[in-house]
C-alpha positions in Angstrom: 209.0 25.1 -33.3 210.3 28.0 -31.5 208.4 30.4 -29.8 208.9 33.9 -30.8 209.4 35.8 -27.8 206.3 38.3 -26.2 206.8 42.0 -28.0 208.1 44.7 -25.4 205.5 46.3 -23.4 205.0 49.4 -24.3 205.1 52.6 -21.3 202.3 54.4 -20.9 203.0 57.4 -22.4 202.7 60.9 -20.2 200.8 63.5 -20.0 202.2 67.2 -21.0 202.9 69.1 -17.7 200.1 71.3 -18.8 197.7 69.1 -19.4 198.5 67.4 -16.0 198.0 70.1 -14.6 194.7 71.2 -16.2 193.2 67.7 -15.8 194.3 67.5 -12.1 192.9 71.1 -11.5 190.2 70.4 -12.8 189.0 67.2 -11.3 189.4 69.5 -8.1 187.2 72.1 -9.3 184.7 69.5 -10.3 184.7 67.8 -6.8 184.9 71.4 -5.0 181.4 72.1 -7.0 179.9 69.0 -6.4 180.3 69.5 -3.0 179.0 72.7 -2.9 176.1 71.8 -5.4 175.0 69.1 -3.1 175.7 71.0 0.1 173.4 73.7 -1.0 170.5 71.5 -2.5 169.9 69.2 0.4 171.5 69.9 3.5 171.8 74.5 4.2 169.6 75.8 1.1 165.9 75.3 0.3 166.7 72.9 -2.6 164.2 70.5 -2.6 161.4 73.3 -2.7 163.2 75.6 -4.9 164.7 73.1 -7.7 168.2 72.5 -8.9 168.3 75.2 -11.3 168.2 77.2 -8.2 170.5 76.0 -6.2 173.1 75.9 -9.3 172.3 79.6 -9.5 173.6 80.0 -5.6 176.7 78.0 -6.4 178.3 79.2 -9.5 179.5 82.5 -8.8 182.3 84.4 -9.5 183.5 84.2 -5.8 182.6 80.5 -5.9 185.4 80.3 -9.1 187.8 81.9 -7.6 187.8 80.2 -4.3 187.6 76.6 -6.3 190.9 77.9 -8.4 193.1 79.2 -5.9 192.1 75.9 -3.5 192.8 74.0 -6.7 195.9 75.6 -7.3 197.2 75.2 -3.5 196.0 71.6 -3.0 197.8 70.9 -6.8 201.0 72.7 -5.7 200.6 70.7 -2.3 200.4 67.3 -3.6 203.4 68.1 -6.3 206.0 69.0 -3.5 204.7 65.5 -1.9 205.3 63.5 -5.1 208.3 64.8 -5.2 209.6 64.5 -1.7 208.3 61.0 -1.3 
């Protein structure tokens, strides 16, 4: 009896530029927050006294956005030219 030979692996399939780019974006929005979220409600603000809800309120700002966007964008743009040279 002949064994029928293992089917082809299948390669993952890829992502759409643009949604590599918004899930990669993203993730550093999401760690550039939670940085800042947990910078301001234990170590520099009066978290612990105060609540979360306050601290969130400190941190999500329109300054706040656009600083995590263009870091995102730059650290994106960054790592893309390294992917690509290396």
């Amino acid at each position: 009896m002949a064994a029928n030979p293992p089917p082809e692996r299948e390669s993952p399939r890829k992502l759409a530029p643009i949604s590599r780019i918004l899930i990669e974006v993203g993730f550093i929005v999401f760690l550039f927050y939670s940085n800042l979220l947990m910078g301001q409600y234990v170590v520099a603000g009066p978290g612990p006294s105060l609540g979360l809800l306050h601290a969130a309120r400190n941190v999500f700002t329109e300054a706040n956005l656009a600083i995590a966007v263009s870091s995102a964008l730059i650290g994106f743009l960054t790592f893309e030219c390294l992917r690509k040279r290396f």
